[in-house]
Each structure stands twice: as C-alpha cells, then as structure tokens.
C-alpha positions as CSV (number, residue, x, y, z in Angstrom):
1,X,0.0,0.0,0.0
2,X,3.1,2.5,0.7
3,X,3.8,2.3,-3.6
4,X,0.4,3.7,-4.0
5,X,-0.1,7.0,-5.5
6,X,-2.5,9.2,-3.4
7,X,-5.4,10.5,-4.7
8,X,-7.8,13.5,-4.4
9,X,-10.2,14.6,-6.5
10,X,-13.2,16.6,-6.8
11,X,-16.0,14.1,-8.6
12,X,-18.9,16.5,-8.5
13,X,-20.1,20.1,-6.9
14,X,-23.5,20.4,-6.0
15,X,-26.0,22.4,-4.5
16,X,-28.0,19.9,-2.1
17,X,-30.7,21.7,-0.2
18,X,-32.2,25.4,-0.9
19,X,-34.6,26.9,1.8
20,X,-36.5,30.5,2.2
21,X,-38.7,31.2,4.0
22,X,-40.5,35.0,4.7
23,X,-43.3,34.4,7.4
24,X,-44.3,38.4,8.1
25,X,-44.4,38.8,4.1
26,X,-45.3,41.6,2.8
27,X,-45.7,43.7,6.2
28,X,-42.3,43.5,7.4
29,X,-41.1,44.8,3.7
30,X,-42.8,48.3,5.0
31,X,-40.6,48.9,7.5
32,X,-37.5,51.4,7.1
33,X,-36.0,50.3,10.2
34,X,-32.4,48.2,9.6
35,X,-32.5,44.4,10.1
36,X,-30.0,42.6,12.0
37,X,-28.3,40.0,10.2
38,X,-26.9,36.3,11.7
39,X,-24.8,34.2,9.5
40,X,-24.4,30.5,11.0
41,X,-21.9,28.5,9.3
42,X,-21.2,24.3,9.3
43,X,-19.0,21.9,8.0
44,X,-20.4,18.2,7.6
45,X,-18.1,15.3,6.2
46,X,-19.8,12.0,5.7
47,X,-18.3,8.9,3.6
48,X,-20.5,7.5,0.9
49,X,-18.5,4.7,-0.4
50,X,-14.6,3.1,-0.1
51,X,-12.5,6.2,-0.5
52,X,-15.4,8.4,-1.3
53,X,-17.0,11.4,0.7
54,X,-19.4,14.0,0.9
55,X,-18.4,17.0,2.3
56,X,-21.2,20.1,2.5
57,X,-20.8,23.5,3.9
58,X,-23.6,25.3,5.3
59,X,-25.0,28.8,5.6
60,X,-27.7,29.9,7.7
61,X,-28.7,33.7,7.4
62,X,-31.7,35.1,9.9
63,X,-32.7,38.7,9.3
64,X,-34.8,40.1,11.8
65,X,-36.2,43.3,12.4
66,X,-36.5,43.8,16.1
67,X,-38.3,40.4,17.0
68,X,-39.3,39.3,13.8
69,X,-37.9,37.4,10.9
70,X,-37.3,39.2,7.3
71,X,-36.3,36.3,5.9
72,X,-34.3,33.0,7.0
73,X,-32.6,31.0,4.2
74,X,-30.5,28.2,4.0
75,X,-28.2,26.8,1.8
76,X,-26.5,23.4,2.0
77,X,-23.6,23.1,-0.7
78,X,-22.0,20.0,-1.1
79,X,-19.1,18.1,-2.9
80,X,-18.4,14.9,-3.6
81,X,-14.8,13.8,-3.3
82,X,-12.3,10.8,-3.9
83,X,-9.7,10.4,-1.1
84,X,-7.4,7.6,-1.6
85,X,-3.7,6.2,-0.1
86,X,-3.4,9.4,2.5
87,X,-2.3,8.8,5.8
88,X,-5.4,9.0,8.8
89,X,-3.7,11.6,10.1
90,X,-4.1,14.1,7.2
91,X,-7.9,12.9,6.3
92,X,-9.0,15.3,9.1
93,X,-7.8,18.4,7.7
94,X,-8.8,16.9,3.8
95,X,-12.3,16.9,5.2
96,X,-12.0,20.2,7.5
97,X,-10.2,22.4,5.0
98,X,-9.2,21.3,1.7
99,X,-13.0,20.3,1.3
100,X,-14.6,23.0,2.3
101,X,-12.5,25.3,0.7
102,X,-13.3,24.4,-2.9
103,X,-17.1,24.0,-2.3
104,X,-17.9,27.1,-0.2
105,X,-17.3,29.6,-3.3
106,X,-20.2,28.1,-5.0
107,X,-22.6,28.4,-1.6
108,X,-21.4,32.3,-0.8
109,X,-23.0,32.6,-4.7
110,X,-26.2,30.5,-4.4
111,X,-26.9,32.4,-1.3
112,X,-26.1,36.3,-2.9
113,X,-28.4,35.2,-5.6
114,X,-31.4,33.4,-3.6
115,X,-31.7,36.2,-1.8
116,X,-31.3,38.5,-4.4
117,X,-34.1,36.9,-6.3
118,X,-35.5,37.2,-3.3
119,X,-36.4,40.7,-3.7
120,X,-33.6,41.7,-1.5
121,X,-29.9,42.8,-1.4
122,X,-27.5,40.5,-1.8
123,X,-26.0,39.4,1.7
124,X,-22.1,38.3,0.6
125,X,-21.1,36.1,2.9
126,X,-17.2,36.9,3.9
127,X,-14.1,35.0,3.4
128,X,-13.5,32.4,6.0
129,X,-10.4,30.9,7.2
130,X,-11.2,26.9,6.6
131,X,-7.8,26.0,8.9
132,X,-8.7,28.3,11.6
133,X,-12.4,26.8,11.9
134,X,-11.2,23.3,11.8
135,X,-7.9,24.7,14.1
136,X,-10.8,25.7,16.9
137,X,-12.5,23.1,16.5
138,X,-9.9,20.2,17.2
139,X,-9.2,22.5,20.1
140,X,-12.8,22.8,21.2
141,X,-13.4,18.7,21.0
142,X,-9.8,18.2,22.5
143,X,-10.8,20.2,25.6
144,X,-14.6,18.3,25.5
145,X,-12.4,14.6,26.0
146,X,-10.1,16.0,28.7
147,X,-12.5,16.5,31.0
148,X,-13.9,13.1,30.2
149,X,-11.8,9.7,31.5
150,X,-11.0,7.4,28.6
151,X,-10.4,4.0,29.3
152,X,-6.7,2.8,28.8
C-alpha cells in the first residue's frame, strides 16, 4: 500500500438543499428600520462509499427586524470527493479544510443570488479561514475529552 499513488479529486459540486422562508411577508417589507443579520456556518463530512466522501458546507442567514424574521434561508452546498492512499492523520484536515475550501465559493454565490431573487440585497457572505475553523474546533473537542476519562 506504501507504492500507492495518493489520490484526491473533486467528482462533482452540487447544490444539495435550498430553503426560504418569509413568514411576516409583505408587512415586514414596509418597514425602514435596519435588520439585523446572523450568519451560521457548518461543516459536515460523511463517507458514501470506499475512499469516497461527501463533504457540504452550510449557511444559515436570519434577518430580523426587532423580533421578527425578514427572511431565513439556508443553503446546504455540497461536494463529492475521492480520497485515496493518505495517511489518517491528514484525512481530518482533507475533510475540514481542503473540502470546504473548494465548495464554499459556489454556496457564498447561491446564497447572494437566492436572496437577491429574493427581492432583496444581496448578503455576501465573507471569506472564511477553513484551517482556523477546523484549528478551533480540534481544540474545542480536545478540551470536550479532557475532561472526560478514557479507558486505557
């Protein structure tokens, strides 16, 4: 297995789930006041078959104008991947970052379009540091299992 090549590459991007909802349509359009804007991000990695995987990136964005929602969308983007003949150790960050990073241009599009089409502006959804995310969050699930006792 060591005089195997490894592989990675991208088989297919998709967009795999669209929602949009506007539940105080058209009243809340009327109003002048600014809404206030929350942009949830997540990363999901599942396998699908022997050295194959689905990795989808996330965005949630909840306008609201004082207690009541302008709109909430979400878009789930998705790729599918071949991962072959890589250590276990770098399949983590594969997943976490490499992943994400070539699928989350297409979602910061669908989701400046959607809403667009919409009947509002665009929301562009910023830049975001893939290695930094996954950095937190090994450090986040690291601190989770200290605290636990593992058997030895």
């Amino acid at each position: 297995m060591a005089d195997q090549e490894p592989v990675f590459q991208i088989q297919r991007v998709y967009l795999k789930e669209v929602s949009l909802e506007q539940p105080n349509s058209p009243a809340i359009l009327l109003e002048q006041e600014q809404p206030t804007v929350d942009i949830q991000l997540g990363v999901q990695a599942d396998p699908v078959s022997e050295g194959i995987f689905e990795v989808s990136v996330t965005a949630t964005v909840h306008t609201k104008i004082k207690d009541k929602t302008v709109f909430l969308a979400e878009v789930k983007q998705a790729g599918i991947f071949e991962v072959r003949n890589l250590p276990q150790e770098q399949m983590g960050p594969i997943m976490g970052i490499a992943c994400p990073q070539i699928v989350y241009p297409y979602l910061r599009g669908n989701v400046a379009d959607m809403i667009q089409r919409a009947g509002f502006p665009p929301v562009h959804l910023s830049e975001i540091n893939f290695q930094a995310m996954y950095e937190q969050q090994q450090s986040q699930a690291a601190q989770a299992s200290d605290g636990a006792t593992l058997p030895q």
